[in-house]
N, C-alpha and C positions, 0 to 999 in steps of 0.2 A: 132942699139943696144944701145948706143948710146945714146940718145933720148930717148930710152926706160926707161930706168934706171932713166933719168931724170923724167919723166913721171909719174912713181911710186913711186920716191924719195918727189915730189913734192905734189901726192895725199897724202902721209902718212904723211905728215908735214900738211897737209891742215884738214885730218881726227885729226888732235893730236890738230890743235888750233883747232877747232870743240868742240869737246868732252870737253877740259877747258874752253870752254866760255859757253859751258851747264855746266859742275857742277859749276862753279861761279855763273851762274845766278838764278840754282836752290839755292843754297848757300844764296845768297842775298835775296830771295823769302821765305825763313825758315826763315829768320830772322826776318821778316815783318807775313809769317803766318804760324802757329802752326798747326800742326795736327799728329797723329798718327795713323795708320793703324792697326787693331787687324783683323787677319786670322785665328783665332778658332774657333769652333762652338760652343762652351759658352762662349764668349768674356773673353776669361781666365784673358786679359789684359787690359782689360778698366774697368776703373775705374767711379763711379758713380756719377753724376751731384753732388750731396751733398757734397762727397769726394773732389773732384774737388773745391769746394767752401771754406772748410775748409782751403788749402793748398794754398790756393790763396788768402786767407783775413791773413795769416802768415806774420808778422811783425819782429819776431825776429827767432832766430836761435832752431831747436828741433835738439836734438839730442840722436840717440838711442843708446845703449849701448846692442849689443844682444850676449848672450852667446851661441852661438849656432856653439862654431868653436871646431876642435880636430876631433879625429878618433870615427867614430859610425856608425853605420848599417844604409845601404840604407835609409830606410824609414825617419830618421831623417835629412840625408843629402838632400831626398827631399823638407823636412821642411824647412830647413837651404836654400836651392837655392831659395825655394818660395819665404819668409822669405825677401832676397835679392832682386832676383826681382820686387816683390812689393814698396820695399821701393827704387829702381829704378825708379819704374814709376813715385812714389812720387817725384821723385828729378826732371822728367820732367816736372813737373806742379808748384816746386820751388825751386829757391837755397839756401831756407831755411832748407832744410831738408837733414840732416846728418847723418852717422850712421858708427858704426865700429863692426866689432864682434870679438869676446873673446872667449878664451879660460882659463874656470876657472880652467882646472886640467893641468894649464902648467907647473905651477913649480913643482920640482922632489922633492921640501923638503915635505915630509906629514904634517909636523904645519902648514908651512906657505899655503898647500891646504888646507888643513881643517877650518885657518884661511879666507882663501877667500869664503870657505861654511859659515861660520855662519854670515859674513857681507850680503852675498846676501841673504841669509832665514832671515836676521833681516829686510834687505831692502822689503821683501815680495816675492820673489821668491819659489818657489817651487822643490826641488830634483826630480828626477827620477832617479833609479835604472835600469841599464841596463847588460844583459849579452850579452857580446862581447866577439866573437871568435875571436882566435890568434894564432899564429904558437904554443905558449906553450899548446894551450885548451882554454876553457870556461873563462872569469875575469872578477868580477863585475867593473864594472866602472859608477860614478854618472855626470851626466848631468843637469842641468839647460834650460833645454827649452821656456827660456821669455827672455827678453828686460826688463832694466830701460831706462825710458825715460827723459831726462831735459830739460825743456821750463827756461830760466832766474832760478831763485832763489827753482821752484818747478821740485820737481822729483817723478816718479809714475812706480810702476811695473806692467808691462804685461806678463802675464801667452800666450804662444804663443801654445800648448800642450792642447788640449781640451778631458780632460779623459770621457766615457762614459761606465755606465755598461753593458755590454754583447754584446759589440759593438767588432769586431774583428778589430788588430790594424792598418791594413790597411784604413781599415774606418773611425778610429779616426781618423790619421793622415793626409786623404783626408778632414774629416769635420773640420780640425783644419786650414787646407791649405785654403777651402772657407771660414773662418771665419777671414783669415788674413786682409784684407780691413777695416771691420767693427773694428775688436781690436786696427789693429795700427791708424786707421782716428778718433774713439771715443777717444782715450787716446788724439790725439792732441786735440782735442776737447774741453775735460775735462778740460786740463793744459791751454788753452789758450782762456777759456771762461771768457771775462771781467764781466759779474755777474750771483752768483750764487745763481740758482733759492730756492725759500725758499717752503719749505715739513713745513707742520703742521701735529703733532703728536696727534690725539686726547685723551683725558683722562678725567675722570672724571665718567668716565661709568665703570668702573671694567675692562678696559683693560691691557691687558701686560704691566709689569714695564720695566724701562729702562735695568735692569739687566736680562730680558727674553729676552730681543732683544740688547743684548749689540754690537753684533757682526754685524748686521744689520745695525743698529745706525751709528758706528763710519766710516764703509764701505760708507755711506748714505752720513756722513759729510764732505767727504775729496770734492766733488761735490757740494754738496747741503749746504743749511740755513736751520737746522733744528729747529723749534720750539713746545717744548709743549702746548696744546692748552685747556683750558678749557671754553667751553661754557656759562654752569653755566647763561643759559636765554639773555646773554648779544645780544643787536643787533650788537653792533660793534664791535665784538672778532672778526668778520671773513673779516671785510671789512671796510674802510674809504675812507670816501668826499672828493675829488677831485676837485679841479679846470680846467673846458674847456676853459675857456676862463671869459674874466671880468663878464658877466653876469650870465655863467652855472658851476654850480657842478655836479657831479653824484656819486656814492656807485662804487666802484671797490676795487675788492680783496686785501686783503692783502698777501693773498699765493697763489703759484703756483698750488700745491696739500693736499692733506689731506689721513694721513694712519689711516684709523680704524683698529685697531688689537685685535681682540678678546675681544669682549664687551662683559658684561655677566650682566646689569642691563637694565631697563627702559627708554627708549629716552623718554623725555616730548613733550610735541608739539611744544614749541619752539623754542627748540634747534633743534628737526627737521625741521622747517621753515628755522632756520638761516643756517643749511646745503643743505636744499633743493635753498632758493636764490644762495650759495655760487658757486652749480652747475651750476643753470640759468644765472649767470655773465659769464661761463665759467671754473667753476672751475675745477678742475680734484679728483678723489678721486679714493684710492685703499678700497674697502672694507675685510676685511678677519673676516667673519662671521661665529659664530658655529650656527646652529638653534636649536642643540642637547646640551646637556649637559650631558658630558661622562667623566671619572675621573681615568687615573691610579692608582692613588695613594687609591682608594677606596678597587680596584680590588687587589691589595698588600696586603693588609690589613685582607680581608675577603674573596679573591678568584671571588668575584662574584658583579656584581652592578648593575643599570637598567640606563639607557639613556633616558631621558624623554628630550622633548620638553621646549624650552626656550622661553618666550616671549619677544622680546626688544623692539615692535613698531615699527619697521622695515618695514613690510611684505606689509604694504599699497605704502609706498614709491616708494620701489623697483621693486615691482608690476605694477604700473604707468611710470616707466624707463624702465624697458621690462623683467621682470625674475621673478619666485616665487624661494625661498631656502626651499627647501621640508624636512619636521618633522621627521627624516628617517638616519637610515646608511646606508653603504653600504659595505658591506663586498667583501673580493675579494681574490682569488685562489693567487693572484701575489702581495705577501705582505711583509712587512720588520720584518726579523726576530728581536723576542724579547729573552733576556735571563732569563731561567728559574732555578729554583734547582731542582735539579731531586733526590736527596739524598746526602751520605756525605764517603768517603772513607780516613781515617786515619785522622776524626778529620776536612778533609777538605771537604765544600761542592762541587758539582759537577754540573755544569753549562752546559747549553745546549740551542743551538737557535732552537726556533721554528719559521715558519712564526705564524703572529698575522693576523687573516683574517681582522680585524677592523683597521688597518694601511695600506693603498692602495699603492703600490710603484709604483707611475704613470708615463709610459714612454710618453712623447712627441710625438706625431705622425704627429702633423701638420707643416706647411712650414709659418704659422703665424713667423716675425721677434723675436716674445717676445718667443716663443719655439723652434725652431727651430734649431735642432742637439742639444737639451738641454742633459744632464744626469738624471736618471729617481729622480724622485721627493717625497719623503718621506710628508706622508700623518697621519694624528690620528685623528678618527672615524671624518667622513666624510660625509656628506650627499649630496644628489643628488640637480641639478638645474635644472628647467623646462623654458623655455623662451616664451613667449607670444606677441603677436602682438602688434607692437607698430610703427606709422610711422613716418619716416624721423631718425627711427633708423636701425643700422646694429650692428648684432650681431654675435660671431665668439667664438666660442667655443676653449678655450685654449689647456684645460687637461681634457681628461675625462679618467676613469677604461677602466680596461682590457676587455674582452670579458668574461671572469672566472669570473664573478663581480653577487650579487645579494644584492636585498633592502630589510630591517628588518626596519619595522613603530615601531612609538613612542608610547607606552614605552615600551624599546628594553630589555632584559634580555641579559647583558653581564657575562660571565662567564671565567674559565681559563680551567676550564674544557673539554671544546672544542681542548685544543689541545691533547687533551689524546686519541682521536679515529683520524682515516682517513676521512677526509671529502667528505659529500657524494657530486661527481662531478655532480651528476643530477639536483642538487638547483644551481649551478655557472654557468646558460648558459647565463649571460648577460643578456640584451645588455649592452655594454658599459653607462655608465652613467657619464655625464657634471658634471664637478666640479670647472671648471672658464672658466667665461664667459669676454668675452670683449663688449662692448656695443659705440658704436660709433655715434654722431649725436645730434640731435636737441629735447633734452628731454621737456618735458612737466612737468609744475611743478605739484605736488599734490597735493598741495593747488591752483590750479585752481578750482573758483566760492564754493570755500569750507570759503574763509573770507569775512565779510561784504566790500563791495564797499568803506567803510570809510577811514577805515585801507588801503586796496589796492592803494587808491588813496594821500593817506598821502605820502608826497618827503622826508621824512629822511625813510622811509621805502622803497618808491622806487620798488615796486613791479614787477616780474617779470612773466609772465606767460610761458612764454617758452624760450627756454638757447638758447644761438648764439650755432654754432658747438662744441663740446666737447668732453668727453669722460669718459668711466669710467671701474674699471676690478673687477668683485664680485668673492671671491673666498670663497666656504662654509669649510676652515678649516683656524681657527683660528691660529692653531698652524704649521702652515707651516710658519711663522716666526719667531719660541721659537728656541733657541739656547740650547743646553745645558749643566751643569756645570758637571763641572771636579769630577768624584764621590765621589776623595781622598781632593784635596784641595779648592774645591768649586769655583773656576776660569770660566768664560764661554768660552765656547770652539765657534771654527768659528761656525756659520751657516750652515747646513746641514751635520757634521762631526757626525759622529757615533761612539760613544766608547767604545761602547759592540759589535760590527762586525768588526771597524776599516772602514767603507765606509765611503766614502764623498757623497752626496746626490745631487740633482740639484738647492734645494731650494733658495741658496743665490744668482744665476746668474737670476731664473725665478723674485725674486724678482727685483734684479735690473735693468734688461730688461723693467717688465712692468711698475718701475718708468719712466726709461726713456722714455719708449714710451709715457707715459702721458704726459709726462713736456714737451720734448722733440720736439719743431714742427719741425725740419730740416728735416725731414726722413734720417735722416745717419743711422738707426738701417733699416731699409731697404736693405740695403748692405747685412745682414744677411741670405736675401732669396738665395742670389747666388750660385748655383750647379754645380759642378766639377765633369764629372762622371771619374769613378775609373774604369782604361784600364789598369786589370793584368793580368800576364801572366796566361795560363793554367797549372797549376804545374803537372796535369799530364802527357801532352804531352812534358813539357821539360822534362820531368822525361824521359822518353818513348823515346826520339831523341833528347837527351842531344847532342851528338857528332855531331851528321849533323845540327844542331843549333850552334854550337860552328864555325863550318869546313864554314858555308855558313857566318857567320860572320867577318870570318877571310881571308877567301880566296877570297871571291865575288869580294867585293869593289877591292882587289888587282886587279883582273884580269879582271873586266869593266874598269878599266881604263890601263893594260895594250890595250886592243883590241881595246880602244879609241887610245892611240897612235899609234898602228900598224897602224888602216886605214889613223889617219891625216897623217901620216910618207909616206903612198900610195898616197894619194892625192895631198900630195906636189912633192911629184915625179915625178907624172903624168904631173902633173901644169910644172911645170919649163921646163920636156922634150921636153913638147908642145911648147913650150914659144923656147926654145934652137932650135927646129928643123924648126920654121915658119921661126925665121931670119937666 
């Protein structure tokens, strides 16, 4: 007996340095190599090669500031865990990355809350209005759903709450939770990018002033080097000589990108030339083309106006890159309403929205990174694009109308009168029609075998006939980046905000998405595609067996693990008695 005791005394001492010199040695073995396991079926938890690289070329300390702490409904609290987790992973890849969260309604004095509201909306944050139930009833309560982030001396706010129209909140809140990687890895990004790529602004063509895109602009520059650009025939506005080495120079860009925003004159040929090389070096350009010429301010006026066809010199170019911009609107069932007067009751007039068929309010439906869970996108007269063959390029349709969508050729009779009947649903059966294109690949210049051999073969011209890989995004509405002013004090408001419905639009995120993805070679906007499917409950079955859902919650787990102890309690019993009655 005896002996016995000895026997099992001595295995359990031998089992116990056992098991410490395995987790030592795994221990020792983490330290030397890294790895993580993810057991979900959309890698909830892994994070992407790009990310990964971002947080690992980290030098100095980020640290986030997320206001996302205090009492609020489920769905926020999911955000709030995600929120955390994520910026967990981050801290596994480095201990540069810090974070605390806040609670901005903690103090009981209402100035000094209110004072902590207008420093975050000054910093850039955004409110949300929440009703929260409480033993008293229903209480508004406001939230802050983003992060400030501080890299050294710069600091930048993250909207973490991704609002979208007609999207139910559950949905937002799932598409807000997949867009968490891409928000928090682009903000370190942005803060801790040693140079900042330079956007040329074209002008000279009757494009948008800095005060139509004010909002745009200043968004653009917190990232970017912006400069205005005018051509004006020059060869070297877009590009200078270089040194390879003691014997070779070459022609390389001087920007990274090029925005055209709504040109409304004449390109000559060779400012088209010196755009067309800027691409062939590689250059990137966002186009935002009207091909139509359509005017509110006509329609105000006189009620009624025509849309005729615009010539810019364009069509051959673009044509040879791989897309025609068709002479043409497109009117659509699913439109953003405009405010009308409808007559005057005590002296005051009376305002009413109507949808404007020639304003296309275009939801995102693709899984492209530059749309992808966007918010729908505010559109004015609009015209269709057609894309044509062209190889060693890919093309990827952005945005296109609704299915409720038809096309009216040039020259279109626009009227206000149309909103005075019901529209007839048998002209609206589609199909859906492109309205930005993405274009990808190895263009072919237009001015191929179109200049004398002279000029082509001249080294400060430096000719190119076809572009290293590239890229480029044609969007036929000019005004999908006019902002607009304040109607009382003339101020420009954000980019895509509405001030006769009160909506914010998607316009200013699609814009600065398809910057980045121009400029951008990491693929960090990649991260965007990532899908989290949404596993809720069925409300009417909880409805339905509320209590035997509540009773299997509450009791189950109790009583598996009583029935676990009962039988270990048996089997030790058993064991010992056996053991008690051999010796």
């Amino acid at each position: 007996m005896t002996d016995k005791k000895r026997n099992i005394k001595k295995y359990n001492i031998i089992q116990l340095l056992v098991g410490l010199a395995v987790i030592i040695l795994l221990n020792i073995i983490g330290s030397y190599v890294f790895t993580r396991i993810d057991l979900t079926s959309e890698k909830r938890y892994s994070l992407s090669d790009e990310t990964k690289k971002v947080l690992k070329n980290l030098d100095d300390y980020v640290f986030f500031k997320v206001y996302l702490e205090g009492e609020f409904p489920a769905g926020f609290k999911r955000l709030r865990n995600a929120t955390k987790e994520m910026l967990d992973e981050f801290r596994a890849y480095s201990d540069f990355v810090q974070y605390e969260f806040i609670n901005p309604s903690e103090s009981e004095d209402r100035k000094e809350r209110n004072s902590v509201y207008q420093l975050l909306m000054e910093k850039g944050l955004s409110p949300t209005d929440l009703q929260v139930k409480t033993r008293e009833g229903m209480s508004q309560k406001i939230i802050f759903p983003g992060a400030l982030v501080t890299y050294g001396s710069k600091e930048k706010a993250i909207e973490l709450l991704r609002s979208q129209m007609g999207i139910p909140p559950e949905q937002q809140l799932n598409n807000s939770i997949q867009a968490l990687e891409y928000n928090l890895a682009n903000t370190i990004s942005k803060l801790t990018q040693k140079r900042k790529p330079k956007v040329a602004i074209l002008r000279g063509q009757g494009e948008l002033n800095d005060r139509q895109m004010a909002d745009i602009l200043y968004t653009l520059s917190e990232n970017y080097t912006l400069e205005s650009l005018e051509i004006n025939q020059e060869l070297n506005s877009m590009s200078e000589r270089r040194t390879i080495d003691s014997a070779n120079t070459r022609l390389e860009n001087k920007f990274d990108a090029l925005i055209v925003a709504k040109p409304d004159s004449v390109f000559n040929e060779k400012d088209k030339f010196i755009i067309d090389q800027f691409i062939m070096r590689g250059g990137r350009v966002l186009w935002l083309i009207d091909p139509v010429f359509a005017s509110m301010d006509s329609i105000q006026n006189k009620e009624s106006t025509v849309g005729i066809a615009q010539n810019l010199n364009l069509a051959d170019q673009l044509f040879t890159y791989g897309l025609r911009l068709n002479n043409n609107l497109v009117m659509d069932l699913t439109a953003v309403p405009i405010p009308l007067n409808v007559g005057s009751m005590g002296g005051q007039p009376q305002i009413e929205f109507f949808p404007w068929y020639y304003f296309p309010l275009v939801t995102p439906t693709g899984d492209h990174p530059i749309v992808n869970n966007l918010n729908a996108i505010k559109t004015e007269f609009v015209s269709s694009i057609d894309t044509n063959r062209v190889e060693n390029v890919k093309k990827t349709v952005l945005l296109k109308t609704s299915p409720y969508s038809r096309v009216i050729n040039t020259p279109a009779f626009i009227t206000l009168r149309l909103l005075r009947d019901e529209p007839d649903e048998s002209k609206y059966q589609g199909p859906p029609q492109p309205i930005a294109v993405l274009l990808e690949g190895k263009f072919e210049s237009v001015y191929r075998n179109r200049i004398p051999p002279v000029i082509a073969n001249n080294k400060e011209i430096d000719f190119q006939e076809k572009s290293v890989p590239t890229k480029m995004i044609v969007v036929s509405d000019g005004d999908i980046i006019k902002n607009q002013f304040h109607y009382k004090d003339g101020y420009p408001l954000p980019l895509g905000y509405d001030q006769y419905t009160g909506q914010t639009y998607g316009n200013k995120e699609f814009l600065l998405n398809a910057i980045n993805y121009l400029v951008d070679d990491s693929e960090l906007i990649s991260s965007r595609t990532r899908e989290f499917k949404l596993r809720l409950l069925d409300k009417s079955k909880v409805n339905n067996k509320r209590l035997l859902i509540q009773l299997a919650n509450v009791i189950l787990p109790v009583l598996i693990i009583l029935i676990f102890g009962l039988i270990r309690a048996y089997m030790r019993k058993a064991r010992y008695t056996k053991d008690w009655k051999t010796n």
